[in-house]
N, C-alpha and C positions, 0 to 999 in steps of 0.2 A: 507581427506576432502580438498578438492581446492576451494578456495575463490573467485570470480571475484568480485570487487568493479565497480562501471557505477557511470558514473552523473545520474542525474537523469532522470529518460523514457521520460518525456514531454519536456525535452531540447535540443529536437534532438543526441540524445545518442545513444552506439549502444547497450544499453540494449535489443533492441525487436531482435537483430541477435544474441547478447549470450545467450539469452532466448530460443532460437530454439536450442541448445548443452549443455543446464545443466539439471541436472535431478532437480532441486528444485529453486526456484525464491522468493528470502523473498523483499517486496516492504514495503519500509520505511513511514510512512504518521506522521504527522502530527496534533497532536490533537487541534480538534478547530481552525486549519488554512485550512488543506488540505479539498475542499471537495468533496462532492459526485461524480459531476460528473466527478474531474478532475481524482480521483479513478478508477470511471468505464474505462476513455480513456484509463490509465497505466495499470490497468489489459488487455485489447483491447490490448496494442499494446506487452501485456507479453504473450501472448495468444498460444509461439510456444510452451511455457513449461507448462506442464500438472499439476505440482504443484506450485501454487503459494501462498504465506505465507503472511498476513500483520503485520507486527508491527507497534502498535500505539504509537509514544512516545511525550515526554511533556506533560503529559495527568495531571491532576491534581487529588487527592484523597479527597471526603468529604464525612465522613459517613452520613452529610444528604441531600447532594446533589443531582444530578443526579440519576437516571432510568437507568435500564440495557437499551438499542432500544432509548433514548434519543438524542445520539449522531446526529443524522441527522433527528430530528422533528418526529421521530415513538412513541415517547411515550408521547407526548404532544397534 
């Protein structure tokens, strides 16, 4: 396994040109900051690599919280 670390895709990075030479792409987001559409742009510009992974992190845990589809107004 070879790792490449990037800044981030929408900071003018050369994540979208190491994207087109790795076989797997995991895109880092942020819970309750990052959203939707700045998501779709960063999948758009990962788009050489055919798999791409998100992890959501900072997310917070409440067993009475949130709805699975909540995250971005689908279950409200």
């Amino acid at each position: 396994i070879v790792i490449f670390d990037s800044p981030p895709a929408l900071a003018a990075s050369p994540a979208a040109e190491l994207a087109k030479h790795v076989g797997q792409t995991v895109l880092v987001a942020r819970a309750d900051s990052t959203g939707q559409s700045a998501l779709e742009d960063a999948v758009r510009l990962l788009s050489g690599c055919s798999d791409i992974k998100l992890l959501l992190n900072a997310t917070q845990f409440s067993p009475s919280g949130r709805n699975f589809g909540s995250y971005y107004g689908y279950g409200e």
